[in-house]
N, C-alpha and C positions, 0 to 999 in steps of 0.2 A: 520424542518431545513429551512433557511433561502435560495430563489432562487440565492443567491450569498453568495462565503465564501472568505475570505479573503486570497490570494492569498498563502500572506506571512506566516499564520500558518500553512501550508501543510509546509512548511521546516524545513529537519531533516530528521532521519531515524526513518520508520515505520515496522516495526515486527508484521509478522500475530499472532493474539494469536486464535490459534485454539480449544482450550479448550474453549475458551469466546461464540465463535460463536454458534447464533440462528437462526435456518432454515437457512434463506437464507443471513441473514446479518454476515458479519464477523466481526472480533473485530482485529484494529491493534494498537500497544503501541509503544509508543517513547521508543528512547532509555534511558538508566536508569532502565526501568522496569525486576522486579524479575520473569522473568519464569520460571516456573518449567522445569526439563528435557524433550525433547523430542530428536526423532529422529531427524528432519532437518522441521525448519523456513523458510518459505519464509521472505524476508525483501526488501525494497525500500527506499534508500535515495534520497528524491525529493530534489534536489539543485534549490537556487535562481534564474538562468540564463535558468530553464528549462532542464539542463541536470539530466540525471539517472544512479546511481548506485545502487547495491543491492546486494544480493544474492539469491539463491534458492537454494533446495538440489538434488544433484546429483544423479545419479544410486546407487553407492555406500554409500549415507547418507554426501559427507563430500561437503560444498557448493562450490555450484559453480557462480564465479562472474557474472552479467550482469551489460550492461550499454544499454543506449538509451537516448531517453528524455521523460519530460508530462507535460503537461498541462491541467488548468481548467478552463471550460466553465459552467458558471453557476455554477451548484453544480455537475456538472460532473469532476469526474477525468479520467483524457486519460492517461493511460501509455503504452509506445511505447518502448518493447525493443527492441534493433538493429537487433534479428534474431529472431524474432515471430512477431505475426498478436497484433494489440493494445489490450488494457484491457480495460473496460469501467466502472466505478465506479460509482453509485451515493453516494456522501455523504449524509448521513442519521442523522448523530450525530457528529459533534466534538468537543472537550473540550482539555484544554493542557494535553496531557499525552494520550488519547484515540480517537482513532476516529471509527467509524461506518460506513461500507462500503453494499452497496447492488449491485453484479457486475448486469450489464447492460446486456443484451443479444438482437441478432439479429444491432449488431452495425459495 
């Protein structure tokens, strides 16, 4: 992967696909994509202006909203929601429809 990604393809909503994931890299899919059932996705809409929306899933399986913001430095993703400590991402992989995340740790 290239040490810079283009800002502007990170926008749209990305949905964990947890079934995808190896070791340590996740697999997130635009929307559109057919997932199978599960119990509760995480998901992050990275809007153009750096704001965040998403979901996660609740105690009870049914989601629950977040917002914040993120940004990319380099081929890091930052995501910051408004009542948690940030995420740190390295992209690994993107293409339209998929991207490849490897979270950061000690960030």
């Amino acid at each position: 992967m290239p040490d810079t990604i283009d800002r502007a393809s990170l926008v749209g909503i990305w949905t964990h696909s947890h079934e995808e994931d190896q070791g340590d890299i996740q697999v997130f899919r635009s929307s559109g994509f057919n997932f199978p059932r599960s119990r509760g996705r995480s998901s992050y809409e990275l809007r153009a202006e750096g704001s965040l929306g998403g979901y996660r899933p609740g105690p009870d399986d049914r989601h629950v909203p977040s917002t914040g913001h993120w940004d990319l430095q380099g081929n890091q993703l930052i995501i910051t929601p408004e009542t948690e400590s940030p995420v740190h991402y390295q992209v690994v992989s993107l293409e339209p429809g998929r991207m490849l995340v490897r979270p950061v740790t000690g960030q």
